[in-house]
N, CA and C of each residue as an Amber inpcrd file, in Angstrom:
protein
   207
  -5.9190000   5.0170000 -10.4740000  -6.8290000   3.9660000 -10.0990000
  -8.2070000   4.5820000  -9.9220000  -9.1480000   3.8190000 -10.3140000
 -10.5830000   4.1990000 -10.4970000 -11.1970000   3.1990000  -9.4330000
 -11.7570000   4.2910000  -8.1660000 -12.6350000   3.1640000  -7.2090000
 -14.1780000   3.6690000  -7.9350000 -14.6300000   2.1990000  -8.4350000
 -15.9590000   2.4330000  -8.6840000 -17.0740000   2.9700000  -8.0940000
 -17.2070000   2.4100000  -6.9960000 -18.3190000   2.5750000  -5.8940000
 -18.3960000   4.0840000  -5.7030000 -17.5350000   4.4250000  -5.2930000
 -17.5300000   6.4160000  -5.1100000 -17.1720000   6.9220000  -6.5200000
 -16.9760000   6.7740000  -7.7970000 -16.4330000   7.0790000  -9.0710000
 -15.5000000   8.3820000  -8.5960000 -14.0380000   7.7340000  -7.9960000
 -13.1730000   8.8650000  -7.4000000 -12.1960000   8.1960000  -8.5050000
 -11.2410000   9.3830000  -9.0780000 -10.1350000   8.7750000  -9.4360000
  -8.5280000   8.7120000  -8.0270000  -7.9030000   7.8920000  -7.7570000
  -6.4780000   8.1480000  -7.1610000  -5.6780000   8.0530000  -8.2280000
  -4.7240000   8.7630000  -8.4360000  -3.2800000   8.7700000  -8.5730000
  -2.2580000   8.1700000  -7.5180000  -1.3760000   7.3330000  -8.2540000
  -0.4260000   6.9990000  -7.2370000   1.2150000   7.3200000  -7.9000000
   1.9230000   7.4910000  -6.7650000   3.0050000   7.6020000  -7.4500000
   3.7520000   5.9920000  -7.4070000   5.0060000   5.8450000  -7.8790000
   5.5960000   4.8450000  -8.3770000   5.6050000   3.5410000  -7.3920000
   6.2500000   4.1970000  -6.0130000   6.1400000   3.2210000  -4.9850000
   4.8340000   2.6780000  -4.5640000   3.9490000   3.4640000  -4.9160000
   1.9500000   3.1120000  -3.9370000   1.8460000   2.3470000  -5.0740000
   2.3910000   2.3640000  -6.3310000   1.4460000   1.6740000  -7.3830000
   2.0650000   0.1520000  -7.4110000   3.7750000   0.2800000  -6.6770000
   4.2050000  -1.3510000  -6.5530000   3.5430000  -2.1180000  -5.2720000
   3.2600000  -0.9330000  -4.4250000   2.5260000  -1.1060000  -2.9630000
   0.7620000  -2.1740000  -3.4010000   0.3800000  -0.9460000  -4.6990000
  -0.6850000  -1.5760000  -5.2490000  -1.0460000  -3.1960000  -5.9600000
   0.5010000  -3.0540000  -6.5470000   0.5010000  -4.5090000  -7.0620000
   0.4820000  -5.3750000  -6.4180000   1.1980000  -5.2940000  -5.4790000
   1.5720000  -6.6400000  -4.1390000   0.4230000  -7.1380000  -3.9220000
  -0.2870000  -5.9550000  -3.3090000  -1.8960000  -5.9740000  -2.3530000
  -2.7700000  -7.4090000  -3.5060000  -2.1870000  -7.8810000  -4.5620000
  -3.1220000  -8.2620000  -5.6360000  -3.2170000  -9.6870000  -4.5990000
  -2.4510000 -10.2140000  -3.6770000  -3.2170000 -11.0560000  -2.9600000
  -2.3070000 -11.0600000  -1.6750000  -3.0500000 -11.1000000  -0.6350000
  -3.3150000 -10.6240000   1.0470000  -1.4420000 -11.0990000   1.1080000
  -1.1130000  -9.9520000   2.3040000  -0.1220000  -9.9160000   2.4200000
   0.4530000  -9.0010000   3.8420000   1.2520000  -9.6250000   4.3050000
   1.8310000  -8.7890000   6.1350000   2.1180000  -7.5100000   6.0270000
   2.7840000  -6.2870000   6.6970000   3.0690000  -5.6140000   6.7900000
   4.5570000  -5.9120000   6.4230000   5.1340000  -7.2960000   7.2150000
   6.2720000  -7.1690000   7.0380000   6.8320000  -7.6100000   5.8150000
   5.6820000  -8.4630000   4.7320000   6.1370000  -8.6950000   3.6470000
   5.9110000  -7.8970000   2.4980000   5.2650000  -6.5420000   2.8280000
   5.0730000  -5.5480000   2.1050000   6.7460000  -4.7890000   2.0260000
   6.8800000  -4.6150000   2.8290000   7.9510000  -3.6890000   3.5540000
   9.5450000  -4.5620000   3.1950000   9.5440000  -5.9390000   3.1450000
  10.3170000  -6.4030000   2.7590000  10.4650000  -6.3480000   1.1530000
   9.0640000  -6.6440000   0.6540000   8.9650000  -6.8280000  -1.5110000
   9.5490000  -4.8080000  -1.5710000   9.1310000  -3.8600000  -0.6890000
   9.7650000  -2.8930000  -1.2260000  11.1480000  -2.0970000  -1.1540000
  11.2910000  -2.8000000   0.2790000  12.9990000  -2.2040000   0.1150000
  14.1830000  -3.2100000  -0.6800000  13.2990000  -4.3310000  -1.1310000
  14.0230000  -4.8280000  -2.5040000  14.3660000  -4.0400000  -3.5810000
  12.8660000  -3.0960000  -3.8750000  13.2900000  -2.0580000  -4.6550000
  13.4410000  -1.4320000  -4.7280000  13.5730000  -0.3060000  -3.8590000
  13.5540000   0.9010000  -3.5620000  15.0350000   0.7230000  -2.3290000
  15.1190000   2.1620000  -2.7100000  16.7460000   2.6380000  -1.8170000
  15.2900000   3.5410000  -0.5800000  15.5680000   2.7760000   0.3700000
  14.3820000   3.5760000   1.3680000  14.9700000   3.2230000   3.2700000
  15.3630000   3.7080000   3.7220000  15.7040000   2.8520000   4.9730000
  14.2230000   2.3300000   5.6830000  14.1020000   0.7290000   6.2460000
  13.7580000   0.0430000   6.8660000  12.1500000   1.0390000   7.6970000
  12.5180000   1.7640000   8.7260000  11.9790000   2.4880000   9.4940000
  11.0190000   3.6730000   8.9650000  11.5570000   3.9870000   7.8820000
  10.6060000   4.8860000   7.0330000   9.7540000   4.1020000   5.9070000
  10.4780000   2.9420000   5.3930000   9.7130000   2.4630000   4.6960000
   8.1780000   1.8250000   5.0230000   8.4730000   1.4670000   6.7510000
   7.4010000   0.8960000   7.4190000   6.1820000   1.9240000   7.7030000
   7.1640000   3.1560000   8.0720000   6.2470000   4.3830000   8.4030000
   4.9210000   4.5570000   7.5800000   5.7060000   4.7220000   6.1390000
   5.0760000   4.9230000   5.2630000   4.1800000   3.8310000   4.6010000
   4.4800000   2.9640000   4.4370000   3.1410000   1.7310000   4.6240000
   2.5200000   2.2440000   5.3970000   2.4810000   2.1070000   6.9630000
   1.6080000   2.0300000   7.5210000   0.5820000   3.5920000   6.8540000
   1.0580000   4.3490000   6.9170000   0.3940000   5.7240000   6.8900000
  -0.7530000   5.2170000   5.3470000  -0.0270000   4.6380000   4.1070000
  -0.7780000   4.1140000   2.5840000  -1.6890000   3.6870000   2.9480000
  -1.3560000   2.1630000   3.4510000  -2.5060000   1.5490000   4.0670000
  -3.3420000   2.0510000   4.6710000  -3.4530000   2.8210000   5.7100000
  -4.3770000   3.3920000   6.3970000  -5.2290000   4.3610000   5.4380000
  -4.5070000   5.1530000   4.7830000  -5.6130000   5.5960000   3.7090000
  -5.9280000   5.1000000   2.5300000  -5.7680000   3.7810000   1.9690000
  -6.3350000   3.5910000   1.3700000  -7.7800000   2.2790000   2.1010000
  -7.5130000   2.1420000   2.9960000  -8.4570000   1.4210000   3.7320000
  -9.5140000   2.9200000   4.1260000  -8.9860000   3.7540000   4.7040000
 -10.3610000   5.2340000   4.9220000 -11.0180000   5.2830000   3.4490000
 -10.0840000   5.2300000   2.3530000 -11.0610000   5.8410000   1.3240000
 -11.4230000   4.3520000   0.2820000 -11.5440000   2.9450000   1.6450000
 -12.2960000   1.7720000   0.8310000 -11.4890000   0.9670000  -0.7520000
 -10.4950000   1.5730000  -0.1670000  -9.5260000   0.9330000  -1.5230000
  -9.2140000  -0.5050000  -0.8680000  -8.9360000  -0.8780000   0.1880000
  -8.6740000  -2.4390000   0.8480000  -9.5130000  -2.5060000   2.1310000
  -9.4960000  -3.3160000   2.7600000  -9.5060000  -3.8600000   4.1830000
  -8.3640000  -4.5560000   4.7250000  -8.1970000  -3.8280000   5.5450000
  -7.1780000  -4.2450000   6.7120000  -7.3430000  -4.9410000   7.5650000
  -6.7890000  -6.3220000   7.8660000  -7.2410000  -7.4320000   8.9750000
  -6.0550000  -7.6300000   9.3730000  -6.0050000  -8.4170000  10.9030000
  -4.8950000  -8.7880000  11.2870000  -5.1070000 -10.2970000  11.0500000
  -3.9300000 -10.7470000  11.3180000  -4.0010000 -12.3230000  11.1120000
  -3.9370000 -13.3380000  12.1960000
C-alpha cells in the first residue's frame, strides 16, 4: 500500500491486507475481529490483541482514523 501524503510504501501481510479490505467502510472492533476469525484459524483473544495493536499503527502512520462511536 502506497500512502500518498508521506510517499511511504507499507507492506502487509495476508491477514492486515483482509484487515485492509474491511476498513473499505467504517467498522467496530468487534466486527473486525468477528469478519476475521471467520477466516482465519486465530483464537478470539489474540485476534483482538492484534487488531488492536494494526489499528493503532496504522492510525500513528495516518493510514485511518480511529473514532469511537
Amino acid at each position: 500500500m502506497m500512502a500518498v501524503d508521506s510517499d511511504s510504501y507499507y507492506s502487509m501481510n495476508e491477514s492486515a491486507a483482509a484487515v485492509w479490505e474491511l476498513l473499505e467502510k467504517p467498522r467496530s472492533l468487534d466486527e473486525l475481529c468477528m469478519a476475521i476469525l471467520a477466516d482465519f484459524s486465530v483464537p478470539e483473544a489474540e485476534c483482538r490483541s492484534d487488531l488492536q495493536a494494526l489499528l493503532g499503527e496504522m492510525d500513528r502512520h495516518r493510514l485511518l482514523t480511529i473514532t469511537t462511536a
